[in-house]
Each structure stands twice: as structure tokens, then as C-alpha cells.
C-alpha positions in Angstrom: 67.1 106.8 88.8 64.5 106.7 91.7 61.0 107.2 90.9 58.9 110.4 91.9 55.7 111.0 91.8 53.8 114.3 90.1 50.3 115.1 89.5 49.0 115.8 86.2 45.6 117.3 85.8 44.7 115.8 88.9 46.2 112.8 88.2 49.6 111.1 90.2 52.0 109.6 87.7 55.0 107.5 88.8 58.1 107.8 86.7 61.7 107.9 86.8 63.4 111.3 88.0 64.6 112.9 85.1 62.1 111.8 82.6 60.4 114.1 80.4 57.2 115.4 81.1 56.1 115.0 78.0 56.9 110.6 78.5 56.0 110.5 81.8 52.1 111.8 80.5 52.2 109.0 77.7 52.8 106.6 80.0 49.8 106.9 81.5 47.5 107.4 78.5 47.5 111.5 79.2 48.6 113.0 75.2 50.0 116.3 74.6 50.3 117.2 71.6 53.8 118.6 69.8 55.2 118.7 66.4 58.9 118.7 67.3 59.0 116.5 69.6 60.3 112.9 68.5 61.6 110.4 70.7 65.4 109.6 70.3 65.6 112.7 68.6 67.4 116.2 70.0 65.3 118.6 72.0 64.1 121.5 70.1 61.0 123.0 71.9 60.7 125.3 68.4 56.7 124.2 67.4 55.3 125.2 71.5 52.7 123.2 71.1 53.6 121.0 74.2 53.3 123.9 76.6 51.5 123.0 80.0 50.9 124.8 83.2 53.6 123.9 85.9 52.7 125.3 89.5 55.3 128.1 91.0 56.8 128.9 87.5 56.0 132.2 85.8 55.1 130.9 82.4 54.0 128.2 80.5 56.2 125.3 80.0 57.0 123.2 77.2 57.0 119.8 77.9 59.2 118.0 75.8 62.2 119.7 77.4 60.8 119.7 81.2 62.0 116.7 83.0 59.9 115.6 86.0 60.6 116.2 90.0 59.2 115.0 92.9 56.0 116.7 93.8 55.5 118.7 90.7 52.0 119.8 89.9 51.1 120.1 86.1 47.7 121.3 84.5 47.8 120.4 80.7 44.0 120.9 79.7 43.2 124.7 81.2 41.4 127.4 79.2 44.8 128.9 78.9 47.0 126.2 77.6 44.3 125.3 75.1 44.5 129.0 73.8 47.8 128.6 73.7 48.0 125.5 71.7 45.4 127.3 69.2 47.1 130.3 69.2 50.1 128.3 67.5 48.3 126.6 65.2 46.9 130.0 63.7 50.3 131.0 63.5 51.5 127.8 61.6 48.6 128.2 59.3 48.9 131.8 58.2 50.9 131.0 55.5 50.2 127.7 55.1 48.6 126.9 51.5 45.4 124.5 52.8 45.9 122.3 50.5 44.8 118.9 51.8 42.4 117.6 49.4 45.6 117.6 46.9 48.5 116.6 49.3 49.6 113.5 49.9 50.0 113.8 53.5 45.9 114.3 53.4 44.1 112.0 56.1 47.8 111.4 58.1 48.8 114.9 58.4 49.3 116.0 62.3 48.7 119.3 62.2 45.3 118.7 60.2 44.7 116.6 63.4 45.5 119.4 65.7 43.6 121.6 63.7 40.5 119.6 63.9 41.2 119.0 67.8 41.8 122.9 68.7 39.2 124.4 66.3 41.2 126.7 64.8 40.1 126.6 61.3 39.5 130.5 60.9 42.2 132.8 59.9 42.6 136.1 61.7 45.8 136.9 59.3 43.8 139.2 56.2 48.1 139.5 54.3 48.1 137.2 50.9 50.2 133.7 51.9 53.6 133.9 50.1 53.6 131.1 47.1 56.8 129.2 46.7 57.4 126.8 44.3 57.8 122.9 45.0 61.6 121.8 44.7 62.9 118.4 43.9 65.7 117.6 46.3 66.2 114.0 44.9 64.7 110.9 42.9 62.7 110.4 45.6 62.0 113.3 47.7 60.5 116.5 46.9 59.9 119.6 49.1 57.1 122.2 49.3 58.2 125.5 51.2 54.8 126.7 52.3 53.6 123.7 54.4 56.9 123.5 56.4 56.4 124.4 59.8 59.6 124.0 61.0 59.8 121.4 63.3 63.4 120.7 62.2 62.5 116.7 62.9 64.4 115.9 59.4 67.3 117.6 60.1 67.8 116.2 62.9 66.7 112.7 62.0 69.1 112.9 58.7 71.8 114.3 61.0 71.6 112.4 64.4 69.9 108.3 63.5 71.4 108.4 60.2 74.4 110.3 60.0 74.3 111.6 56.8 73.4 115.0 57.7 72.3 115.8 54.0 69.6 118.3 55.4 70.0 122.0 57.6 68.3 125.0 58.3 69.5 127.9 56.3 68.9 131.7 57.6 67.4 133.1 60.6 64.2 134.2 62.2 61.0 134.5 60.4 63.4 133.7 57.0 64.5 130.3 58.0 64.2 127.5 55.8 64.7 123.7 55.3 67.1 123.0 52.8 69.6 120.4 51.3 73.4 121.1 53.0 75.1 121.3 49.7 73.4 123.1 46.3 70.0 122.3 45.6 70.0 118.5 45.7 70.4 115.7 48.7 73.2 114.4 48.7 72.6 111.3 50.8 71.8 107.5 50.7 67.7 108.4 50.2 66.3 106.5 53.0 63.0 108.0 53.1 63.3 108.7 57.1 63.1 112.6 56.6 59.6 112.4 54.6 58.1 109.7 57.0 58.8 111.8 60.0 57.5 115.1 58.8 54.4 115.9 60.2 52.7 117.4 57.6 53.4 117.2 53.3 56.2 119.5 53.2 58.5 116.6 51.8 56.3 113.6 50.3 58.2 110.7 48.5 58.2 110.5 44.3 57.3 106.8 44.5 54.2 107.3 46.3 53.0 110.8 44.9 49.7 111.2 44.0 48.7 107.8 43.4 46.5 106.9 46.0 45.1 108.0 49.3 45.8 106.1 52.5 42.1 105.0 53.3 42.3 103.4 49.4 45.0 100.8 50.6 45.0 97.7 52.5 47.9 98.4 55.4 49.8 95.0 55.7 52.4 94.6 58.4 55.0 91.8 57.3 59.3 91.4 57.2 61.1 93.2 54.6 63.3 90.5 52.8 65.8 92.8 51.3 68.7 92.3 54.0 69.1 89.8 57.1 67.8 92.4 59.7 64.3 91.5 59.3 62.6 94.9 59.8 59.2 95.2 59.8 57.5 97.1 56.9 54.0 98.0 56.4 52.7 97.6 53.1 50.3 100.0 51.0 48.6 97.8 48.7 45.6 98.4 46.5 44.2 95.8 43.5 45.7 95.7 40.3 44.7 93.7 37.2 47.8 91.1 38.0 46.4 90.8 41.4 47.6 93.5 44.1 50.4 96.6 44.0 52.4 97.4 46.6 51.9 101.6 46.5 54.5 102.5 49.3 56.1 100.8 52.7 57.1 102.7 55.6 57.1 101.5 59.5 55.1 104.9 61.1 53.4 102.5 63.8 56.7 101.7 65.1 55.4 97.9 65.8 58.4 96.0 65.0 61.9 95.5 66.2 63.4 98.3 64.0 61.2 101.1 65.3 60.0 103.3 62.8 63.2 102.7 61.0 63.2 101.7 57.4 66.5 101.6 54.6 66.3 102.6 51.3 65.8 99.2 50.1 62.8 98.9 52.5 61.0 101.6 52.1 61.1 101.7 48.1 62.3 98.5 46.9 59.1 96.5 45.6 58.9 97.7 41.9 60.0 93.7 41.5 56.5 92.7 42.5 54.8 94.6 39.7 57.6 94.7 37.1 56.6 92.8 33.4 59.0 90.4 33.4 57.4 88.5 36.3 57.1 84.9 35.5 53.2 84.2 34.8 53.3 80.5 33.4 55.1 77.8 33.4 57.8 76.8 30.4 59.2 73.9 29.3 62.1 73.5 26.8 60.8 72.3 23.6 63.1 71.7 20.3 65.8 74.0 22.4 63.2 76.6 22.9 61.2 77.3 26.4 57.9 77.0 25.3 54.9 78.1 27.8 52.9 75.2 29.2 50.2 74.6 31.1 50.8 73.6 34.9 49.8 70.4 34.6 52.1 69.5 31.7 55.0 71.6 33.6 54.5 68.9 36.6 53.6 65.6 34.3 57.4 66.4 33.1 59.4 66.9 35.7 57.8 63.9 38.0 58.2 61.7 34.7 62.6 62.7 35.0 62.8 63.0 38.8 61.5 59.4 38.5 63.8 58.0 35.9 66.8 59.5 37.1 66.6 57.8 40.6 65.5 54.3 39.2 69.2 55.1 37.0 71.0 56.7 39.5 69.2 56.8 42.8 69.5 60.1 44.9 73.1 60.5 44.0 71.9 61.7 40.5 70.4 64.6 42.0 71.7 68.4 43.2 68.7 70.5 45.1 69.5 73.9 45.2 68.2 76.5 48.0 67.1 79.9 48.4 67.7 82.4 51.4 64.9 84.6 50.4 62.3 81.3 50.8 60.2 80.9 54.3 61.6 78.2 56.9 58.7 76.3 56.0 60.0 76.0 52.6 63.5 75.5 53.6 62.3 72.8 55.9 60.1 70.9 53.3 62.9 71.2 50.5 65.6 69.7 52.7 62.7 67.0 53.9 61.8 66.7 49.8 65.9 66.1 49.0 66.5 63.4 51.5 63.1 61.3 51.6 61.8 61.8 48.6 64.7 62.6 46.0 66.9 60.6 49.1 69.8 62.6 48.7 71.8 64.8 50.5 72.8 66.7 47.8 71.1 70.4 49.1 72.4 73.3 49.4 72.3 76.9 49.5 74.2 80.5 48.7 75.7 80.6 52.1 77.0 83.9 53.7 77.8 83.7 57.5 78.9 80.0 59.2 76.0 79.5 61.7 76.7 75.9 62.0 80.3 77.0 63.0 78.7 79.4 65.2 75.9 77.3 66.7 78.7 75.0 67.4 80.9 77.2 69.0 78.1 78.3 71.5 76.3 75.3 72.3 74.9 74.6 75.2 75.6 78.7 76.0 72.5 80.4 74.5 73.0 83.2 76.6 76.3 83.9 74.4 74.3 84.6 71.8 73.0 88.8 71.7 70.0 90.1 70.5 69.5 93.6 68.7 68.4 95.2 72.4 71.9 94.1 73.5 73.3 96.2 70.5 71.4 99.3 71.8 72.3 99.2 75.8 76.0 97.2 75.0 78.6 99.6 76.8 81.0 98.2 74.6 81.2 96.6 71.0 83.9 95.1 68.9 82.9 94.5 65.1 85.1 92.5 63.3 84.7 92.6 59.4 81.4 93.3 58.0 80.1 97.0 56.9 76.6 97.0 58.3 75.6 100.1 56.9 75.6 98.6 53.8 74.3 95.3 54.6 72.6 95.5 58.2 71.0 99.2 58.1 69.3 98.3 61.0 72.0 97.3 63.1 74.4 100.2 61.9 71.2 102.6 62.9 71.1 100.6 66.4 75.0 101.2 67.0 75.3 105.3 66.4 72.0 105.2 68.3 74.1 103.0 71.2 76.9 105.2 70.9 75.1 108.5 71.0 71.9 108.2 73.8 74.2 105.7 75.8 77.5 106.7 75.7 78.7 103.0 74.0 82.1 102.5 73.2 83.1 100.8 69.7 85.5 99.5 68.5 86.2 98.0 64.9 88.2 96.1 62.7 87.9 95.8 59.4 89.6 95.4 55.6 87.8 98.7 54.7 87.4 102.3 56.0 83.4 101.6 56.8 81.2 104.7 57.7 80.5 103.5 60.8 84.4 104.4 61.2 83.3 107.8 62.3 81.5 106.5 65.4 84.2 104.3 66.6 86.8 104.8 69.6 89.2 102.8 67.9 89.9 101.3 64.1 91.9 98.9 63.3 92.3 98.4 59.0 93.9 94.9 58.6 94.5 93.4 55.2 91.4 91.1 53.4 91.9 88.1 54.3 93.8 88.3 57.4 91.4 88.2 60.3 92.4 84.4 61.6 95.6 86.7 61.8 93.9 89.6 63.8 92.3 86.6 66.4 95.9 84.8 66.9 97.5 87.8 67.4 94.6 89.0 70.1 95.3 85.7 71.6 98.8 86.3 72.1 100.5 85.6 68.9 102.5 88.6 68.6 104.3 87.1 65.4 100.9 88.0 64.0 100.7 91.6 64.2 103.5 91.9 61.4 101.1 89.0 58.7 98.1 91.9 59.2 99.3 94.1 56.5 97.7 97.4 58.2 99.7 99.9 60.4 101.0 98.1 63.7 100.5 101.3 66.0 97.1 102.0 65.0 95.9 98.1 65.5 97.5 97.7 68.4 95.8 101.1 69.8 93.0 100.3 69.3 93.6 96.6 71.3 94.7 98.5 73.9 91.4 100.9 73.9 89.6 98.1 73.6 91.3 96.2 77.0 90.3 99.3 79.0 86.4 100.2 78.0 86.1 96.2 78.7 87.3 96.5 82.0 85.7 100.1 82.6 82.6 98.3 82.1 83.1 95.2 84.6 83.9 92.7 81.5 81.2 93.2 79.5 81.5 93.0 75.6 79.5 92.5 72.5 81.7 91.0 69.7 80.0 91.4 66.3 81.4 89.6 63.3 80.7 89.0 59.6 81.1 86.1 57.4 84.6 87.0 57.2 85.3 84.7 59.9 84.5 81.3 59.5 85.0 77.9 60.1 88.3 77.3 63.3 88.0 81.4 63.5 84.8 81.6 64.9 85.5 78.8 67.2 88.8 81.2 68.5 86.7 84.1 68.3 84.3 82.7 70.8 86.4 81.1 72.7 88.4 84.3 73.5 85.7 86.6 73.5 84.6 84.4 76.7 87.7 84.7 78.9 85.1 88.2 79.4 82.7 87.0 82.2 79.8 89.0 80.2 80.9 88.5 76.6 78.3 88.0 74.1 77.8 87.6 70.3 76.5 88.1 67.3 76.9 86.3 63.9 75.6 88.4 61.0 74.2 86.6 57.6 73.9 88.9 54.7 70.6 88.1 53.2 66.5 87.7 54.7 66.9 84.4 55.4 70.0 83.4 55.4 70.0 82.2 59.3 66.4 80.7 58.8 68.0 78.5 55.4 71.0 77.2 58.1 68.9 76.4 60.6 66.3 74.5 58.6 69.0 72.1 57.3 69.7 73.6 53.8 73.3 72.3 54.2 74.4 68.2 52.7 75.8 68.0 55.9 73.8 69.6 58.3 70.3 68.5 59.5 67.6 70.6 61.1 69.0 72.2 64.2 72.7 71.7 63.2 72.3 68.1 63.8 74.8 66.1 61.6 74.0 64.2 58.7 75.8 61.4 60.5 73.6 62.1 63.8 70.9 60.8 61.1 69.3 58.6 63.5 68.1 61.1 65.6 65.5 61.8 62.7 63.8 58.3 61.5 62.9 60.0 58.3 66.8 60.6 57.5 68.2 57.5 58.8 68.8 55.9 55.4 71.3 58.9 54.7 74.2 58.8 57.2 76.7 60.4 54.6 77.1 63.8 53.6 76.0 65.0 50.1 78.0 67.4 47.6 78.0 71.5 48.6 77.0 73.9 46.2 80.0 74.0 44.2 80.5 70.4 44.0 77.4 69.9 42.8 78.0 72.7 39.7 81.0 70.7 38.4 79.1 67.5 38.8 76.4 68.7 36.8 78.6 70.5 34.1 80.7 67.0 33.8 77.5 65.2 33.2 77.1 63.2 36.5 74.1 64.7 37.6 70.9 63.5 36.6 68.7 66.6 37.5 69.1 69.6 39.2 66.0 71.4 41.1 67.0 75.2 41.7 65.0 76.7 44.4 65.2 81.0 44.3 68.5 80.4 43.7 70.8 82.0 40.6 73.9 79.7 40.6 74.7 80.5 36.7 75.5 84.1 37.8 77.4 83.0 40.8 79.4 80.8 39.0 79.3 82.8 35.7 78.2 79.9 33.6 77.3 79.8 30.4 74.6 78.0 28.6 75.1 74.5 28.0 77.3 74.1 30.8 75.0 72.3 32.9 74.7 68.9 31.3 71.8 67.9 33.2 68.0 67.6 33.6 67.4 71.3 34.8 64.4 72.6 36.9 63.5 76.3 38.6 61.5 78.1 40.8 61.8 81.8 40.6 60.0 84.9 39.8 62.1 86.4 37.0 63.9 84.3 33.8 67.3 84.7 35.6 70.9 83.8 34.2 69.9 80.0 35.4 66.4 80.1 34.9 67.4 81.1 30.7 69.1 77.8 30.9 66.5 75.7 32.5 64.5 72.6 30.9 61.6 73.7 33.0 60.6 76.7 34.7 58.1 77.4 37.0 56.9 81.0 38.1 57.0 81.6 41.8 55.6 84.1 44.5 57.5 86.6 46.5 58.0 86.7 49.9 55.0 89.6 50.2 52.6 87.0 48.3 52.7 84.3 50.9 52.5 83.4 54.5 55.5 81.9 56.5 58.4 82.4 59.1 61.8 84.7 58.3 64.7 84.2 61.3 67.0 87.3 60.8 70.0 87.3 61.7 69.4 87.9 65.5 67.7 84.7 65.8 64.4 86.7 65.7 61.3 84.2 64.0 59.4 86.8 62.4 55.8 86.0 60.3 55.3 87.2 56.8 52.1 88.0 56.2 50.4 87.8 52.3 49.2 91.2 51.1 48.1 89.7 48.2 48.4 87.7 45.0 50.1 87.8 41.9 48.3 85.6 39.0 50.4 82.8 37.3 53.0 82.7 40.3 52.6 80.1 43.5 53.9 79.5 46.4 56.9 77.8 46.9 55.6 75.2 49.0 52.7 74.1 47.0 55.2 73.9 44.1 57.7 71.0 46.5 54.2 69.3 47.5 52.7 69.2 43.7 56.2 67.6 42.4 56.3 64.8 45.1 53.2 64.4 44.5 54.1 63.7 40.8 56.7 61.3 42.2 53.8 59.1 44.0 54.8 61.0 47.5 52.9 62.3 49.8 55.0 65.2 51.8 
């Protein structure tokens, strides 16, 4: 829209017609103050705390549902708005208990701001407030009646960005309340987005409950590692006697690429960094037994093998085994650790989507490849396998929020009736396993259609849907797919997906690193960059290696038929992916994790490592996105990674 121009307090403002008043103020540094307001939210104008003085209309406005026109004249500081703004907050405290020494909300609560700010802090109400007792909706979130003001922001967050709608509003006028949809308990996927959005402490979170206060913690902004999205969390930590603990994570600054979005996982999933089974020492297996050592003897022992197997066998003897939940620094110095120092090309890792098939397949085109932005503005997506509401939150979050501010079409196919079914135009369900059937068929095949499995009219509906939002929206696409396609499908994919003059794409890897371990070489034929192990010259310090090494499942029968030397396991579990049992691996058998896993129970040495939130490094998500982890703290007995690669070369008289 064109811009227009208003005055505010004296002040001209710029903005797009149509913009809220409320937006157009921020813009320019000018805050007014609201409690239902929320941006990408539903208007509500129930709290009135926004309400401004707009020249030629009767009354006082509310400015979170007043959208800006050329010339308008706005006063938002007068005698009379600030009464009015106090006036509210009387209102919202009559019955509210004042109890912010004890609630966790204490020190972050906005209306203890606004009360501070308007000076009303005497009551003119002499009736007794009406007690009600706390209630315990779920696990994790708990609600106390007497502090909700009724801003109906988690309603309409649970309802609107998540699409759960596990919260509502039940009677009317003066007897309205917040309360779960069905009985007395949530019945939802307990994200955590209703109590970070509330205002004040009417629903606080049972991980975080009266533990600490906020000015106790150290905030630490850094990448949640639970999924490949890569959303930013920010970390409460105080000291503990094993170093630091890691009280509660939420995103409320709204610094990173997810917003102030956070999943389950995100918000609450850190219990590992504190648990007691956390490695603190190393182990070595002595008489059949892992026996704890000191660090020095754990080293001594494993540069003493590494050593002996390569004058035996040279770097054939040995498997390296990566991790998708290391840093790309890591990744990077294990792959550069296999091949000049162990000089193999043995390496590699749990893998989920094909990026080299992808990066292949686009090369030479980066402006093919989409960002999470494009997911938000797309006017038309096509998401082929995957169910990103279970394993990209953020980007199932970023699609309903596409499809319901912007009016974006999707379209989906998939072996499984995913949620994100209720937001699509059109669904096609094809039979697991029979996407390369789905592409031929979309690229003309017709034979194909029948080798789907799934109903014919349906599938080929939704094609047809598909062919007209395309053209509705001059050829534009965003084609989304999972690691169900792979290898010659994702060439196809691509290929056809371009006959659209604006086509773009997205290749989606399950877990936090998973793009940052392909791109960083962790493959036995891949190098850095997707460069081929055959391409070896282009890197002096490969050159000696021009063939490719075993993959990850070779290199598990090689070990359990005894022609592997020594394995080095990275934060990897390959006994649980492979469900093998101890004594399978006839080998020489070293790792690095945090926890005595399935393969770490089976090891001949074991040496504890750090978590992603105890060390400094990049993450890539799955967007392509480099992202820095920062360290909130330590843990004692575990270590980085990367000092653990350096300290074994060093063992083996190399200096990486």
C-alpha cells in the first residue's frame, strides 16, 4: 500500500496505509502500552490500555485495532489518556492477589511495569478480592484464576500459531474465565507458548516454578539442538556444584529466526544436561570391565592402538563414526582427523535428508534454494513427505502462519494423514515408499498413478489444484521435501519443480546438524563442500585419498567380521541403530558421548563429552542458516569434542 503520513504527539510518522496505529508508533520509538495486543495474533481490544486521542472522533481509541490514514492527528500522552490508562489498571488490580514477591512472573510481569509507570498502586475498591484456588492444567502448566486479566493472548496463541486450540474462554461478562476446552486438563502437545505469552503469572510453567528469580540467572542466547530448525533459545542458567543448570529456555526477546516461537522440546528439554548419568571420567575396559581412568591414561591407550593398527593395516583398518548433534568445527576437524591423520575415508554419519543429492541437483542455482522467509510470504507450497509438526515445529508454525496472515495455498503429499492436513488446499495420501512414483507420474507418467496405492481422484485433485494456485500466482512455487526422496528423485524433483519460472526449494534434515555434518564432509565419499573424494586434488591435504571409503553400514559389518582394526564413534549410537549386541563389534572400540549408550556399554574406551550448550561453535539448520552456539557454562569431567580429536592426534605424534 502507499505510505501516509500522521502525526503523533506532535510527531509525523510515515507508514503504510492500513497499518495499525499501534505499529506505526513503534516504528518510530513512540510505546503504548497494551496487554492484548500481540503481533500475528487476532485483534481483541479487551485490556483498553492502548487507547489514544484521535482528532474528530467522539471517544478515545484503541490503538491496536485503528489502522492509520492520511493526515490523522493522534495525542497518546494527554492528562486524559493517562487517566485512562490508570483507570484500567485499578480495575485489573481490584481483584488481583499482589502477590509478586511469591510469583514467578515477579521482575517480568507487564502489568507490574504498567503499574509502576501509571502510579496506580492505591486501591479505591474497599470489597474483599475473591480467592480461587491454583489449578494444574497439565505436567507443565499450571493456572492461577485471580491474576488473569483476560487478555485472551493464550487462547488465541494455542488456537491461531499452533493449532491446537486446547485453551477457551468459558462464560460471559464479569464471570468469564480462561479454561482448558475439554474437562479440567490440556489436552495439547504442551509447548509452553500460552505461559510465555501471558503477561502476568496467571499460567507459570512446573519446570521453572519457584526455583529461581530472573535477575539470579545468567540469560544465554544460543541454537536449540533438539531438531534441524535451529531456533534460537535463551538459556536461564545459574551455578551448580557440577558446574551450571540450565533453569528454563524460552525465546521472549524474539532475537532469532523463530520469533518468540519455541516447541516442546525447546522450551523444556535440558533435564539431559543435569541428569546423573552424565559421563564425568573417562573408562577403559579392563579384564572385560570399564574401569574409570584418569585422562591421561584414557589418551596414552587409544594413541598406543590407533598407532598399531595403521602400521598393520594402514587407514583401511579404521571406521570414524559422526555425529549430527556436533558443531561444524567438529565435523570439519573429524573428517580432516579420518583422512590425514587416521588416512582413511572410512567416515560417516546417521544421515537423514540427501544434501549432496540436493546440492547437486541445484548447483550453480543458489537462488533455487528457499529460506524460512520464503516459507512465510510463499503464495503457494507443495510438501512432499515429511510431517514437520513433528520434526520441523518451526517450519509447520511458519506454514499455518503463511496460510493464515497471507492467504498461502498448500498443498501436500504424503504416506500419512499429517496435522498440517487441516491447513492444506489439497492432500494427496500415496503409499510409503512410492514417491519416485508420485514425481513420474507428475512428469507425465500416467501409468504411475495406478503404482501409488492411494485413491486416484483425490491425488489427482489435488495435481490439478495445485496447476491452478501455480499459475494464479505467475509460476511461483515452494516445493518442500523430506528425506523420503532421495538420490535420482530429488534430481527429478528439481528438475520439474523448475519448468516453474519462480520455483524454489527446500531440503529438510531431521536433526540440529544434520545439514552442517553434510556439508563439512562427514560422508566416505564426499569432501567439504560436496566436493568428491575423487576431486581429491582440489584439497592437497586429501590428495593421497582418491577413493571412496565404506558408509556407515559397511563399516558395521566390517567391524563385526573382524576386519576393522578400530572404530572411533563420535555422538553417534550405531549399536541401537543397528540393534547390536555386545560382542558384535570385533574391533578396537572408542566413544565420545555424554551418556553410557547402547555403543558406548560396548566400548574399549570411553570418553565423557560436552553438550552442545557447554561449548562454542557453528550449527547450519536445515535452511542453510550458520547459526553460533554460545557456552552457558561447564559441566565437570565432560570436554569438548574438539579438544578430544586434537588430544588423540596428538597422541598419534600429529599436530591438527
Amino acid at each position: 500500500m502507499a505510505d501516509v503520513t500522521i502525526t503523533v504527539d506532535g510527531k509525523k510518522i510515515t507508514a503504510p496505509a492500513g497499518t495499525l496505529l499501534i505499529e506505526a508508533c513503534k516504528q518510530v520509538g513512540i510505546e503504548i502500552p497494551s496487554f492484548c495486543y500481540y503481533p500475528g495474533l487476532s485483534l481483541q481490544a479487551a485490556c483498553r490500555m492502548c487507547v489514544v486521542r484521535i482528532d474528530k472522533m467522539p471517544k478515545l481509541q484503541t490503538a491496536c485495532t485503528v489502522p492509520i490514514t492520511e493526515g490523522m492527528v493522534v495525542t497518546s500522552e494527554s492528562d486524559e489518556v493517562k487517566q485512562a490508562r490508570k483507570a484500567t489498571i485499578e480495575l485489573l488490580l481490584g481483584n488481583h492477589p499482589l502477590d509478586c514477591p511469591v510469583c514467578d512472573a515477579g521482575g517480568e510481569c507487564e502489568l507490574q511495569d504498567m503499574t509502576f509507570t501509571y502510579g496506580a498502586a492505591e486501591s479505591k475498591h474497599m470489597e474483599m478480592k475473591a480467592h480461587r484456588d491454583e489449578q494444574q492444567w497439565s505436567p507443565v502448566v499450571y493456572f492461577d484464576r485471580p491474576r488473569c486479566i483476560l487478555c485472551y493472548r493464550c487462547v488465541r496463541v494455542c488456537g491461531e500459531v499452533m493449532d491446537v486450540w486446547a485453551l477457551g474462554v468459558q462464560n460471559r461478562g464479569v464471570g468469564s474465565v480462561i479454561a482448558p476446552n475439554k474437562g479440567d486438563h490440556l489436552e495439547c502437545e504442551e509447548c509452553g507458548q500460552c505461559i510465555d505469552i501471558c503477561p502476568v503469572g496467571a499460567l507459570t510453567s512446573g519446570a521453572y516454578r519457584y526455583k529461581t528469580r530472573p535477575w539470579e540467572m545468567n540469560h544465554v542466547g544460543t541454537v536449540c539442538t533438539h531438531c534441524g530448525d535451529g531456533c534460537k533459545t535463551t538459556l536461564g542458567v545459574r551455578r551448580a556444584s557440577t558446574g551450571m543448570e540450565i533453569v528454563r529456555g524460552d525465546n521472549r526477546d524474539k532475537s532469532g529466526i523463530n520469533g518468540d516461537f519455541l516447541c516442546i522440546k525447546g522450551r523444556y528439554a535440558f533435564d539431559f544436561q543435569q541428569h546423573p548419568d552424565r559421563l564425568k571420567q573417562p573408562m577403559v575396559r579392563k579384564d572385560g570391565k570399564l574401569k574409570l581412568v584418569t585422562w591421561e591414561e584414557a589418551f596414552e591407550t587409544i594413541g598406543k592402538r590407533f598407532k598399531e593398527v595403521k602400521e598393520k593395516q594402514g587407514g583401511a583398518g579404521f571406521g570414524v563414526i559422526g555425529s549430527t548433534r556436533t558443531t561444524n568445527e567438529e565435523n570439519y576437524l573429524l573428517q580432516k582427523f579420518a583422512r590425514t591423520v587416521l588416512g582413511t575415508n572410512n567416515i560417516d554419519h546417521h544421515r537423514t535428508a540427501d544434501y549432496p543429492a540436493f546440492a547437486a541437483a541445484i548447483s550453480g542455482k543458489p537462488e533455487l534454494a528457499a529460506s524460512l522467509r520464503d516459507v512465510e510470504t510463499a503464495p503457494v507450497i507443495l510438501l512432499v513427505g515429511n510431517d514437520p509438526t513433528e520434526q520441523h515445529p518451526l517450519l509447520a508454525t511458519c506454514i499455518r502462519n503463511n496460510v493464515r496472515l497471507h492467504g498461502g495455498k498448500l498443498f501436500i503429499v504424503n504416506d500419512k494423514d499429517i496435522k498440517l492436513k487441516r491447513q492444506a488446499k489439497g492432500f494427496a495420501k500415496i503409499a510409503a515408499g512410492s514417491y519416485g512414483k508420485f514425481l513420474a507420474w507428475m512428469g507425465g507418467d500416467e501409468g504411475a498413478l495406478a503404482a501409488m496405492g492411494g485413491d486416484a481422484n483425490a491425488i489427482t485433485a489435488m495435481r490439478d489444484g495445485l496447476r491452478k494456485a501455480v499459475a494464479d500466482a505467475g509460476d511461483s512455487v515452494l516445493i518442500i521435501f523430506g528425506s523420503e526422496i532421495r538420490g535420482a528423485d530429488v534430481a527429478a524433483l528439481v528438475k520439474r519443480g523448475t519448468t516453474h519460472k519462480n520455483a524454489k526449494f527446500m531440503c529438510l534434515g531431521d536433526y540440529a546438524n544434520s545439514r552442517g555434518a553434510a556439508d563439512m564432509g562427514v560422508y566416505p565419499d564426499f569432501l567439504p563442500g560436496y566436493t568428491p573424494v575423487s576431486s581429491a586434488g582440489k584439497f592437497s591435504e586429501y590428495g593421497t585419498l582418491p577413493g571412496p571409503g565404506m558408509d556407515l553400514a559397511q563399516m558395521v559389518e566390517a567391524a563385526k567380521a573382524g576386519k576393522l582394526g578400530a572404530m572411533y564413534v563420535v555422538g553417534a549410537n550405531p549399536a541401537a541403530d543397528f540393534n547390536l549386541q555386545p560382542g558384535d563389534l570385533k574391533t578396537f572400540l572408542v566413544v565420545q558421548e555424554m551418556f553410557l549408550t547402547e555403543t558406548a556399554s560396548m566400548a574399549d574406551v570411553v570418553l565423557p563429552a560436552a553438550n552442545a550448550y557447554e561449548k562454542t561453535g557453528t550449527f547450519t539448520n536445515t535452511f542453510g542458516d550458520l547459526q553460533m552456539l554460545k557456552k552457558a557454562g561447564d559441566f565437570a569431567g565432560g570436554k569438548p569434542d574438539f579438544e578430544l580429536i586434537v588430544r588423540i592426534a596428538d597422541r598419534m605424534g600429529h599436530e591438527i
